[in-house]
Chimera marker file (.cmm) of the C-alpha trace (Angstrom):
<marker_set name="trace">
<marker id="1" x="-22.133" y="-12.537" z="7.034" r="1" g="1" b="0" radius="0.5"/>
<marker id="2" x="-18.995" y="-11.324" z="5.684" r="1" g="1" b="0" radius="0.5"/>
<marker id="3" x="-20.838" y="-8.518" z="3.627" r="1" g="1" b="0" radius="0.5"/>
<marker id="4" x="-21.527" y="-6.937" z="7.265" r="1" g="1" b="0" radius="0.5"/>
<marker id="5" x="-18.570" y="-5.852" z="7.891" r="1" g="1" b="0" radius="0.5"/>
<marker id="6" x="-18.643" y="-3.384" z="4.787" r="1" g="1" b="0" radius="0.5"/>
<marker id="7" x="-19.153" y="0.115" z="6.399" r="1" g="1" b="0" radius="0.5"/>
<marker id="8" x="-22.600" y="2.234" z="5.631" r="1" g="1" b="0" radius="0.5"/>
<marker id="9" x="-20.364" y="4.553" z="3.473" r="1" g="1" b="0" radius="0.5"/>
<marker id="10" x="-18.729" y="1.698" z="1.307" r="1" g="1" b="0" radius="0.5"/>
<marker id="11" x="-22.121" y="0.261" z="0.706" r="1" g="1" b="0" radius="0.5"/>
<marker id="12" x="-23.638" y="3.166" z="-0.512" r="1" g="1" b="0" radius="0.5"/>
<marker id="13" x="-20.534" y="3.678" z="-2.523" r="1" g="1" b="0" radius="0.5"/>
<marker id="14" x="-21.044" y="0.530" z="-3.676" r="1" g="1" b="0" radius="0.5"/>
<marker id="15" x="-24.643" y="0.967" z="-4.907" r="1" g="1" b="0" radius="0.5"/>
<marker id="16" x="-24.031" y="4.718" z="-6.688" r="1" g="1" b="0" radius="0.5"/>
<marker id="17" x="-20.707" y="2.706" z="-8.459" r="1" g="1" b="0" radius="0.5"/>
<marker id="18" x="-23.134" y="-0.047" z="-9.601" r="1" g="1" b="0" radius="0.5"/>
<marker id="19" x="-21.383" y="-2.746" z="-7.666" r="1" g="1" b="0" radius="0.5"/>
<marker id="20" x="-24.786" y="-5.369" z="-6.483" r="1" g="1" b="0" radius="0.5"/>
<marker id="21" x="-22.501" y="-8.374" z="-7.212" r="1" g="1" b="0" radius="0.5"/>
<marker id="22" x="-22.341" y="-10.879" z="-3.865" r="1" g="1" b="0" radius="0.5"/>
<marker id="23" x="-18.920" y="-11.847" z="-5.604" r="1" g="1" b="0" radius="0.5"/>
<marker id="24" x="-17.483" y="-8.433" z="-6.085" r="1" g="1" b="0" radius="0.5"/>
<marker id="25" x="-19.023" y="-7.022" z="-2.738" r="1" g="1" b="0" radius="0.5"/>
<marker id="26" x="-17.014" y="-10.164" z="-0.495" r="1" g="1" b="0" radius="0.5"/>
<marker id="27" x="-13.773" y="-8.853" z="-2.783" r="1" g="1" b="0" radius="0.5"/>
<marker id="28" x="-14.614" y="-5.207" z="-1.360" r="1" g="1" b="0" radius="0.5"/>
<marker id="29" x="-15.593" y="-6.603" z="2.201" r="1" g="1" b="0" radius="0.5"/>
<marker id="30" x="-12.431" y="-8.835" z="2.245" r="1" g="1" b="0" radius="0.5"/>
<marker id="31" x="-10.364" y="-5.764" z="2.505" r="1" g="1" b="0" radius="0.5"/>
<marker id="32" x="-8.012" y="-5.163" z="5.192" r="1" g="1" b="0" radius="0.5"/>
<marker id="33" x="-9.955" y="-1.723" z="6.268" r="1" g="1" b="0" radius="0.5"/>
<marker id="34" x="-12.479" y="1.329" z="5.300" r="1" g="1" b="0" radius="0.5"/>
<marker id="35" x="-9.758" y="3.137" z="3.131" r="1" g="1" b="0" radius="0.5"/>
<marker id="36" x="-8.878" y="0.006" z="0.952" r="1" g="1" b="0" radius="0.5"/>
<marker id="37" x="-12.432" y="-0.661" z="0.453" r="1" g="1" b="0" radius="0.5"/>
<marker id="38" x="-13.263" y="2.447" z="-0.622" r="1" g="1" b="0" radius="0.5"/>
<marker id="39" x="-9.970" y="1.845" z="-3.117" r="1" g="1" b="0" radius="0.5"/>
<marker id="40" x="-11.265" y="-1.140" z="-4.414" r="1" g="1" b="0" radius="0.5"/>
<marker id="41" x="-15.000" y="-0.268" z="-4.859" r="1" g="1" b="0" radius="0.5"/>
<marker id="42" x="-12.996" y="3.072" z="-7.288" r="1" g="1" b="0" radius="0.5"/>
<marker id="43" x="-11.398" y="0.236" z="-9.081" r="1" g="1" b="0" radius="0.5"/>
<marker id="44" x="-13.956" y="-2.169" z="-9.785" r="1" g="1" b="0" radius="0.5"/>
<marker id="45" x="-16.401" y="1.039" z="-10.655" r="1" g="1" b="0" radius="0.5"/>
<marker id="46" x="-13.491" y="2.698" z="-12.902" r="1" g="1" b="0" radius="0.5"/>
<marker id="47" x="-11.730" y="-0.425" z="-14.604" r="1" g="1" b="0" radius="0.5"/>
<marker id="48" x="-15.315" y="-2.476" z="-14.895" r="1" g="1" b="0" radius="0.5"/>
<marker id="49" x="-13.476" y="-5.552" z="-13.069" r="1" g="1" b="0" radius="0.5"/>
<marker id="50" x="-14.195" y="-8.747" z="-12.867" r="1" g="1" b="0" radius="0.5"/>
<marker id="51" x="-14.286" y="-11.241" z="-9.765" r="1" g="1" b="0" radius="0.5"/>
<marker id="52" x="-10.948" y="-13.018" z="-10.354" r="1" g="1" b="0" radius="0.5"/>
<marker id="53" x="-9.434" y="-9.467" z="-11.317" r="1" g="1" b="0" radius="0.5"/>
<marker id="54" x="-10.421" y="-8.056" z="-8.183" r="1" g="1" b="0" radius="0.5"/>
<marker id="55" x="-9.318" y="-11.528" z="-6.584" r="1" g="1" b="0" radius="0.5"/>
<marker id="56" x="-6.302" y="-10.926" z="-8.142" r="1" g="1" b="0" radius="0.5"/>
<marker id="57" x="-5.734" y="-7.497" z="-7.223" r="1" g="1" b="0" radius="0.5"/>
<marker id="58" x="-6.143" y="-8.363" z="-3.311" r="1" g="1" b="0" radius="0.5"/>
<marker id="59" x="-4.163" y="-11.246" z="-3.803" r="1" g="1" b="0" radius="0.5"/>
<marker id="60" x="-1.017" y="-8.515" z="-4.918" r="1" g="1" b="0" radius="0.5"/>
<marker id="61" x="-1.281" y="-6.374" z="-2.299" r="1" g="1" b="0" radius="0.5"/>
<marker id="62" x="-1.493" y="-8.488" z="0.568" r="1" g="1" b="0" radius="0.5"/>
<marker id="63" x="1.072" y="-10.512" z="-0.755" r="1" g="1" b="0" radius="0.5"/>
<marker id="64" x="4.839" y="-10.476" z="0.648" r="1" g="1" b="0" radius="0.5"/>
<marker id="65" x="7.473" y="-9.241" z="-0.515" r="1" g="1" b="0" radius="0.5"/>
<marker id="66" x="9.761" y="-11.887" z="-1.884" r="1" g="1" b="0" radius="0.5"/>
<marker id="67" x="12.994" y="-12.535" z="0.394" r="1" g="1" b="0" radius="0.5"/>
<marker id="68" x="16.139" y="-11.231" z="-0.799" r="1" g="1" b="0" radius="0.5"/>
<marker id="69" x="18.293" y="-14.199" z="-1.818" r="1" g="1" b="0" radius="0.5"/>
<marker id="70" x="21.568" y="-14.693" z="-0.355" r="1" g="1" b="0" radius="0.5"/>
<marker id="71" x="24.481" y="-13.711" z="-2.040" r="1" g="1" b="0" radius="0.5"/>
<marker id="72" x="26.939" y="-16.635" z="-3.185" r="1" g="1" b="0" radius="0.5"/>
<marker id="73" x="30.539" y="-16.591" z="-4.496" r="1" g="1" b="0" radius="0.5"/>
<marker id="74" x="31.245" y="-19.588" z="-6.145" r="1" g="1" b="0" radius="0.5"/>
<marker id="75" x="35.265" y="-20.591" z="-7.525" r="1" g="1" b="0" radius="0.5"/>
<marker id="76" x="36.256" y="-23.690" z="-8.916" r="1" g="1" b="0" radius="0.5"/>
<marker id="77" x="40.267" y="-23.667" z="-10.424" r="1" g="1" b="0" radius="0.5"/>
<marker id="78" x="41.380" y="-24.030" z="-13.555" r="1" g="1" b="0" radius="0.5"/>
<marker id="79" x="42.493" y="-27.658" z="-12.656" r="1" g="1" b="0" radius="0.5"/>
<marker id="80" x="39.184" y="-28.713" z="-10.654" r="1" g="1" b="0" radius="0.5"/>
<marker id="81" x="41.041" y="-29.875" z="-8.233" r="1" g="1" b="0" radius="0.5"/>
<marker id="82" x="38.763" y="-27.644" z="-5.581" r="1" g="1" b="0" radius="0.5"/>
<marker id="83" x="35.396" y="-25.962" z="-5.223" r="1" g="1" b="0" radius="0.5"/>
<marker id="84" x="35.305" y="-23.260" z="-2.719" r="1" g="1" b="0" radius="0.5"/>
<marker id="85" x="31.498" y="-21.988" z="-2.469" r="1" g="1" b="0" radius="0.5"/>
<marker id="86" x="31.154" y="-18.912" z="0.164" r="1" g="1" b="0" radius="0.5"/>
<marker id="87" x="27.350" y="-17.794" z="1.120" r="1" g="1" b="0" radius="0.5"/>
<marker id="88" x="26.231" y="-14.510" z="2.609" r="1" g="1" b="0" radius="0.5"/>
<marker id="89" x="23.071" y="-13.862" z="4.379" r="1" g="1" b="0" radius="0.5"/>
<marker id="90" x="22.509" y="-10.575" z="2.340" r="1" g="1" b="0" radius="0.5"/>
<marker id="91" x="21.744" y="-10.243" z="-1.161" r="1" g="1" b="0" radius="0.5"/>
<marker id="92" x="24.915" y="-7.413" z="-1.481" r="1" g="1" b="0" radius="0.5"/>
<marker id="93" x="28.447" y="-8.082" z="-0.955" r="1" g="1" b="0" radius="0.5"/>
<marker id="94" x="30.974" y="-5.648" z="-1.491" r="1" g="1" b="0" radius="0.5"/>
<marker id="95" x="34.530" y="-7.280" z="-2.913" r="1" g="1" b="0" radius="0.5"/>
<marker id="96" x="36.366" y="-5.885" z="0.125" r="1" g="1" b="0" radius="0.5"/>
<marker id="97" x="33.517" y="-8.090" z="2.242" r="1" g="1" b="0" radius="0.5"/>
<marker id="98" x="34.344" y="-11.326" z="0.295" r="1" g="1" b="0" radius="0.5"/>
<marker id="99" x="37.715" y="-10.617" z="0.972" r="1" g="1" b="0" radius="0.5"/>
<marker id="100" x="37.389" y="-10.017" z="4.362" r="1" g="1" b="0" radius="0.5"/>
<marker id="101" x="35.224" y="-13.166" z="4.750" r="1" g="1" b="0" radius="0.5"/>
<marker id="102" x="38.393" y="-14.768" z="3.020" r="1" g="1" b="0" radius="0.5"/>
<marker id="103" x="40.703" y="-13.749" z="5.368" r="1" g="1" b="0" radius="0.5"/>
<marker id="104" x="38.892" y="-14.986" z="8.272" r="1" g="1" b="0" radius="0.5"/>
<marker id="105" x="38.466" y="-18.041" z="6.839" r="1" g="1" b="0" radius="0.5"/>
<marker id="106" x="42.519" y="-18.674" z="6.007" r="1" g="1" b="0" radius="0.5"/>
<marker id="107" x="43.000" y="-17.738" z="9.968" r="1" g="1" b="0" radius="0.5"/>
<marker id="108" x="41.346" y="-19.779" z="11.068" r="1" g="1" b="0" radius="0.5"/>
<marker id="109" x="42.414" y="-22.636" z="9.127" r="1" g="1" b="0" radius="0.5"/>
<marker id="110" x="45.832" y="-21.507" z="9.740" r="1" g="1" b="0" radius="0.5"/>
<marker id="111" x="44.792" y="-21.423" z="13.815" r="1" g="1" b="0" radius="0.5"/>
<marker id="112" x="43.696" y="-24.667" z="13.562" r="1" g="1" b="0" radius="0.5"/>
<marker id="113" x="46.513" y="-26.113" z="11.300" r="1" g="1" b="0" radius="0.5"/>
<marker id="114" x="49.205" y="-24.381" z="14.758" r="1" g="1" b="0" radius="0.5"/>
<marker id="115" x="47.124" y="-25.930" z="17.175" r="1" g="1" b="0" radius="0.5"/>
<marker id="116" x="47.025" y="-29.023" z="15.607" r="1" g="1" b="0" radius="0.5"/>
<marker id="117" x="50.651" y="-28.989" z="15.199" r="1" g="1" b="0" radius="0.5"/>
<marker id="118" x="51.305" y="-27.977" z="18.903" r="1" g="1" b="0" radius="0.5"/>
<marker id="119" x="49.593" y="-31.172" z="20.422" r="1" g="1" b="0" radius="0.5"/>
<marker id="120" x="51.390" y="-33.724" z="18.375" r="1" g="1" b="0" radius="0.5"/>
<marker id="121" x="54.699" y="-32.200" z="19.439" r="1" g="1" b="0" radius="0.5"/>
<link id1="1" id2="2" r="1" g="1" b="0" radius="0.2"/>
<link id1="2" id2="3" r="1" g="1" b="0" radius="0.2"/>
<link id1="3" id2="4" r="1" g="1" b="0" radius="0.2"/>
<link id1="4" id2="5" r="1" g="1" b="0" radius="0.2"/>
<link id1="5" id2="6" r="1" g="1" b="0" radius="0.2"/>
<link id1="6" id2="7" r="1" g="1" b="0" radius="0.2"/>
<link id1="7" id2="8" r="1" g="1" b="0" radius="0.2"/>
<link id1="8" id2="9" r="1" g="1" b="0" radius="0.2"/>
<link id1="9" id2="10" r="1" g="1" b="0" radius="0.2"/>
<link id1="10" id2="11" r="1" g="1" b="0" radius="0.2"/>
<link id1="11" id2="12" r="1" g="1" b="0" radius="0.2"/>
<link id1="12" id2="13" r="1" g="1" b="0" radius="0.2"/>
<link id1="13" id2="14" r="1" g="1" b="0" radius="0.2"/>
<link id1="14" id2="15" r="1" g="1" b="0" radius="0.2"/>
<link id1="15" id2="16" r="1" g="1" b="0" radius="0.2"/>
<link id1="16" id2="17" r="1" g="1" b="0" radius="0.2"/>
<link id1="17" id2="18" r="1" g="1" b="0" radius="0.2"/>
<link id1="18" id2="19" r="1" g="1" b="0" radius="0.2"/>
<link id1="19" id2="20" r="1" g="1" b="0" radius="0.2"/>
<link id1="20" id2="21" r="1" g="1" b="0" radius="0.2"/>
<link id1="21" id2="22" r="1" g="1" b="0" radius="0.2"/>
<link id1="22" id2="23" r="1" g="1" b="0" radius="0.2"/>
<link id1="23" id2="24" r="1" g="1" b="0" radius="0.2"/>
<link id1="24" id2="25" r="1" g="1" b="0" radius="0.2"/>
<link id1="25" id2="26" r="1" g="1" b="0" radius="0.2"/>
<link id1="26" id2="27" r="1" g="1" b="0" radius="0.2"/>
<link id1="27" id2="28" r="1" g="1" b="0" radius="0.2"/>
<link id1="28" id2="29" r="1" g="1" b="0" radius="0.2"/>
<link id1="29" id2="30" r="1" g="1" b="0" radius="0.2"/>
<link id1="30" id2="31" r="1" g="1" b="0" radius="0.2"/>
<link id1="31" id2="32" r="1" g="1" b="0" radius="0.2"/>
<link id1="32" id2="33" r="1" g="1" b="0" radius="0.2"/>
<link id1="33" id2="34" r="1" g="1" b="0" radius="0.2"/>
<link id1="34" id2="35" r="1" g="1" b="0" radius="0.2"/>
<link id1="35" id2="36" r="1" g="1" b="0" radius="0.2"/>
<link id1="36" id2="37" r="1" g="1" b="0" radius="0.2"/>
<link id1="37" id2="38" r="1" g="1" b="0" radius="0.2"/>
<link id1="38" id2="39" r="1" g="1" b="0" radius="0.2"/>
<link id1="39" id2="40" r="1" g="1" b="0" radius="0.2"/>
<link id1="40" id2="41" r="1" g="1" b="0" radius="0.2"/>
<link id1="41" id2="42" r="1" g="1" b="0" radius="0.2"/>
<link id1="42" id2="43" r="1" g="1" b="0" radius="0.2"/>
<link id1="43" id2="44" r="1" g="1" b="0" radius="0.2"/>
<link id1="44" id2="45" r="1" g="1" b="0" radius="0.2"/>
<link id1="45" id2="46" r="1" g="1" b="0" radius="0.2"/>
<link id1="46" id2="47" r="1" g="1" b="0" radius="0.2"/>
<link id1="47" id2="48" r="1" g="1" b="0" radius="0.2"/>
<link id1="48" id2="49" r="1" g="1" b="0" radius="0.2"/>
<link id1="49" id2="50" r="1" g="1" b="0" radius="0.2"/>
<link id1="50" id2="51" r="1" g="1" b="0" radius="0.2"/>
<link id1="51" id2="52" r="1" g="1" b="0" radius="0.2"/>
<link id1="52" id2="53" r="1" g="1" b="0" radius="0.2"/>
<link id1="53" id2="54" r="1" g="1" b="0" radius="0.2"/>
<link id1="54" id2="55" r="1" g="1" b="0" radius="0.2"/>
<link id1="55" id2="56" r="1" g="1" b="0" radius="0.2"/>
<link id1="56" id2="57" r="1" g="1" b="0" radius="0.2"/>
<link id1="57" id2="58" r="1" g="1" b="0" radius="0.2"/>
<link id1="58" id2="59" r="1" g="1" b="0" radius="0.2"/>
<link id1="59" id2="60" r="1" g="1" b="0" radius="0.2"/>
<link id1="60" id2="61" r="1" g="1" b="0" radius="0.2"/>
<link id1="61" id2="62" r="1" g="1" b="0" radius="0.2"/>
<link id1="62" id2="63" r="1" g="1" b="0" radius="0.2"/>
<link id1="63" id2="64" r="1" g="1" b="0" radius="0.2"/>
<link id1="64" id2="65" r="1" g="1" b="0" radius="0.2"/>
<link id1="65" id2="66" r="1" g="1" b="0" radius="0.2"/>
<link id1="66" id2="67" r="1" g="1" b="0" radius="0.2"/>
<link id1="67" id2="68" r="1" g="1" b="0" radius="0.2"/>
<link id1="68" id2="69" r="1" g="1" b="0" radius="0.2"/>
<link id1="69" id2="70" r="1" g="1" b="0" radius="0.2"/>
<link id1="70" id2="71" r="1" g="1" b="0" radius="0.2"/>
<link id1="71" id2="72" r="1" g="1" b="0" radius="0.2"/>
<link id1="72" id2="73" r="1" g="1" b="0" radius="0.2"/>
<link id1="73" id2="74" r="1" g="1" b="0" radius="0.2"/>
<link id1="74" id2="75" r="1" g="1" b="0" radius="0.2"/>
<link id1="75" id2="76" r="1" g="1" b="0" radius="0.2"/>
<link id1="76" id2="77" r="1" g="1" b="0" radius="0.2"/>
<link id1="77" id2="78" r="1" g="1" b="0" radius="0.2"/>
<link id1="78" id2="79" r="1" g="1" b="0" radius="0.2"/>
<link id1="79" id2="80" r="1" g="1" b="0" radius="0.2"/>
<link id1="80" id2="81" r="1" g="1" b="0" radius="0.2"/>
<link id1="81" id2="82" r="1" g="1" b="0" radius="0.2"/>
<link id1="82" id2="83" r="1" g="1" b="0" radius="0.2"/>
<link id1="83" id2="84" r="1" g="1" b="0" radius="0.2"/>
<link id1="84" id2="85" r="1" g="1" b="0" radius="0.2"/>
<link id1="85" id2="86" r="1" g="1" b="0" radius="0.2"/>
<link id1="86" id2="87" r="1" g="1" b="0" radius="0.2"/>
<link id1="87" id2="88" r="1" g="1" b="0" radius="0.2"/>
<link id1="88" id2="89" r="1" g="1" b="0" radius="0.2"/>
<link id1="89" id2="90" r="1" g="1" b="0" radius="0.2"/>
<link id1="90" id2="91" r="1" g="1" b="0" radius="0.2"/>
<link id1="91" id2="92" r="1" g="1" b="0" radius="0.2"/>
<link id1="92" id2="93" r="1" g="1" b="0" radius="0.2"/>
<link id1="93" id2="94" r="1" g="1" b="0" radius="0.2"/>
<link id1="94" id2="95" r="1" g="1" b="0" radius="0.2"/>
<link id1="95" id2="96" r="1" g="1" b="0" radius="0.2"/>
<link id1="96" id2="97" r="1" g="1" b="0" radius="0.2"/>
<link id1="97" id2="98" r="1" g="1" b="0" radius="0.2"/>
<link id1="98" id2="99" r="1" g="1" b="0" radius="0.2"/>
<link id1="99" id2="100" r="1" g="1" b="0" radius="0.2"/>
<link id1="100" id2="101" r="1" g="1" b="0" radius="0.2"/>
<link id1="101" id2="102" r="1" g="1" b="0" radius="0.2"/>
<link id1="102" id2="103" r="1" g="1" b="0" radius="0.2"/>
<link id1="103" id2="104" r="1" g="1" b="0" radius="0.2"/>
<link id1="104" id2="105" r="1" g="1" b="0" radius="0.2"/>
<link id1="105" id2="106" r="1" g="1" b="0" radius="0.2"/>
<link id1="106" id2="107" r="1" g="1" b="0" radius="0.2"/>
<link id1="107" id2="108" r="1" g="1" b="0" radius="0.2"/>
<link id1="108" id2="109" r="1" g="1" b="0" radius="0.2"/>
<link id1="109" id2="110" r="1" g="1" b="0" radius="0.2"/>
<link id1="110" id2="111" r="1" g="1" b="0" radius="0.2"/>
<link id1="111" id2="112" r="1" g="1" b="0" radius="0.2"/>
<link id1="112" id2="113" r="1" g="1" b="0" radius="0.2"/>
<link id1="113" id2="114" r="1" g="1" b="0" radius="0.2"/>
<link id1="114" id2="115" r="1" g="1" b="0" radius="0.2"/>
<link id1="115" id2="116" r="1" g="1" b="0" radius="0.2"/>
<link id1="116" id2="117" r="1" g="1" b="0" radius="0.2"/>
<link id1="117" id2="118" r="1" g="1" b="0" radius="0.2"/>
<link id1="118" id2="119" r="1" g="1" b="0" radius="0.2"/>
<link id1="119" id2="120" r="1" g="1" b="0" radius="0.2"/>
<link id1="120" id2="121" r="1" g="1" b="0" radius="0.2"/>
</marker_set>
């Protein structure tokens, strides 16, 4: 069934190129459209592959892209008396956005350190 939905024009593309194998003709018919079958019967026909190669060759291109991992800024003191990890969504951070980050971080544990102060009094 899945061999139906190869277009006319792939098929006969497929018999000129030499391609009468049920295994390579579901990698051609697996395809996401016309123009990538037509890519992949070129391939097979011009690189001779094999099943698994043209498995493998799908496999890449449908494939996503990996995700960018986050970016993280680790600092531990000389006396390890601290670790102080900081983690970005992005993958790039500039220094002046780590420092920024910083910053917002010390006001707000300075906020928190007046407030705290302010109700006990």
């Amino acid at each position: 069934m899945s061999l139906r939905v190869i277009p006319k024009e792939v098929r006969e593309a497929c018999v000129e190129s030499g391609i009468i194998s049920k295994s390579l003709l579901l990698q051609v018919a697996r395809q996401p459209n016309e123009k990538k079958m037509q890519e992949m019967v070129q391939r097979i026909a011009a690189g001779g592959l094999t099943r698994d190669e043209a498995r493998r060759a799908r496999r890449e291109e449908t494939e996503p892209a990996p995700r960018p991992q986050p970016f993280i800024f680790d600092f531990k003191p000389e006396d390890d008396s601290f670790h102080l990890r900081v983690q970005f969504r992005k993958s790039h951070v500039s220094p002046d956005e780590l420092a920024a980050a910083l910053r917002e971080v010390l006001r707000k544990i300075e906020s928190s350190r007046l407030s705290s102060s302010a109700a006990v009094a």
